[in-house]
N, C-alpha and C positions, 0 to 999 in steps of 0.2 A: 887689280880690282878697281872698277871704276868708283868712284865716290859719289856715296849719294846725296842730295842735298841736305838732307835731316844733318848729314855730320859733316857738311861742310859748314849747317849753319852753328850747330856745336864747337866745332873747331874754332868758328871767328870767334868765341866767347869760353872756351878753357884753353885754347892753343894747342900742344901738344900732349897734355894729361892723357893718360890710360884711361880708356874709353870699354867698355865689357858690353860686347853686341851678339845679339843671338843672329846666327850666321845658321847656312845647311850646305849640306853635298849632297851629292845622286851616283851612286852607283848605278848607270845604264847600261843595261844589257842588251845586246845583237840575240836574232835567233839562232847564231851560233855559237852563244856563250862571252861571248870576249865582251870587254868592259867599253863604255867609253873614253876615252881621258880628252884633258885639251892640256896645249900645252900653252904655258901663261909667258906673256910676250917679254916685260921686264926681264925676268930673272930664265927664263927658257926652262923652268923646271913643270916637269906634268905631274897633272893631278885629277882629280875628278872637277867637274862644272861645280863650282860653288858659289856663293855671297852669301851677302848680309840682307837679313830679313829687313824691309821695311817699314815702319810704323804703321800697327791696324793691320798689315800683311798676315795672311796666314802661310805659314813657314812651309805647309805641302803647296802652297802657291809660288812662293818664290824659289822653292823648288824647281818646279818647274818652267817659271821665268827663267832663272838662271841658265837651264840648260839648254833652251830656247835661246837665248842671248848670246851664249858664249861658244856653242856649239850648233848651230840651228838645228837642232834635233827637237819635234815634239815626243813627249813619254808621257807614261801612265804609272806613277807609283805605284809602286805593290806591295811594300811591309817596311814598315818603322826599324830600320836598322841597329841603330842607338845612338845617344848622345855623348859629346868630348869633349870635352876641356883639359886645362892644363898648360903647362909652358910651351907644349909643341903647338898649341892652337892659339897661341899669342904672337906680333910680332913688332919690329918697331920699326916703320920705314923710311927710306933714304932721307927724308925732311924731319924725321924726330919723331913724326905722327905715333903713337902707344897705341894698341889694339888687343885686345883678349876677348875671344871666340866663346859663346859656347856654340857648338855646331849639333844640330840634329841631321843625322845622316838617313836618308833615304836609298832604299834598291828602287830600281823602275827598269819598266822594259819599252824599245822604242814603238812607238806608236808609226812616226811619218819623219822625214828627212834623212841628207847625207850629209854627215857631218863636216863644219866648215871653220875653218876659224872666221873670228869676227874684224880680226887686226886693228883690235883697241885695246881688247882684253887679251883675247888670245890670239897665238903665232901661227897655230896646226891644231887639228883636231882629228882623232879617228879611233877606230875600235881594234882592241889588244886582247891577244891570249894571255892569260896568267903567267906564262913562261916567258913571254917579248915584256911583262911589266915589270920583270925582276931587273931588266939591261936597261931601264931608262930611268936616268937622273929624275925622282921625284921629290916632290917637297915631304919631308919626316911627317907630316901630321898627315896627309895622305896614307903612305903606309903604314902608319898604327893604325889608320881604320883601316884598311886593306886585312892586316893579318887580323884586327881584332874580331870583322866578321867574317871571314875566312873560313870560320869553322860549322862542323856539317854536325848533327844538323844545325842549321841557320836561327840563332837565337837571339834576340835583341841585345844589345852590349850596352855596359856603364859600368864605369871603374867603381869597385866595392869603394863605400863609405871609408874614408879614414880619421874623420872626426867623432869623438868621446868628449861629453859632459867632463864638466871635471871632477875629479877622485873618481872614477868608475874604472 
């Protein structure tokens, strides 16, 4: 994930502190069904086109920045998938940098392009059957939103509450 300046200029001033940035994904679809993925150049694991929202950004924009950027694919969102968080949506990388997600996940279908990788972000990009995505090394917080919207009919997702007042 490229770094944007907002938290590069955070960084010069907490260092590596755990930082909590509202991020998105795109599940994009072919008119054949199959997903987008890219596969992210670092680590080689695929996932859907994602980042970090922007400051002032609105999150169906960087939306679709992102999967423009990392895939050159234009899309058109179609329905608010759900939002994620949690330890799978955190992580802490090679230089110490702390990061926690919360990600609103967007469906879209493609508008225009053939997908590319970018070779900054990503290695390879292209579109998968649900069955070719089960045999490729993905990152864990990818397929918990995978299965989490998976299911028919197609509901918006968010992990039930598990905080309680207390004595209740």
């Amino acid at each position: 994930m490229a770094i944007p300046e907002f938290i590069k200029a955070l960084r010069a001033k907490v260092g590596t502190t755990l930082l909590h940035v509202p991020t998105v994904a795109v599940l994009a679809y072919d008119d054949q069904g199959r997903m987008l993925l890219v596969k992210d150049k670092p680590s080689g694991l695929w996932g859907a086109p994602s980042g970090i929202v922007d400051p002032h950004e609105l999150p169906s924009d960087a939306a679709v920045r992102e999967v423009w950027e990392e895939a050159g694919v234009y899309v058109e969102l179609t329905q608010l998938l759900g939002v994620f968080a949690g330890e799978r949506f955190s992580v802490v990388y090679p230089n110490g940098d702390q990061l926690a997600g919360v990600e609103t996940v967007f469906a879209a279908r493609v508008i225009t392009g053939i997908p590319h990788a970018d070779q900054e972000e990503t290695s390879d990009a292209g579109f998968f059957d649900p069955t070719e995505i089960e045999g490729l090394p993905c990152y864990p917080h990818f397929l918990e939103i995978h299965n989490a919207v998976g299911q028919v009919p197609a509901q918006s997702y968010f992990k039930p509450p598990t905080w309680r007042p207390p004595g209740v």
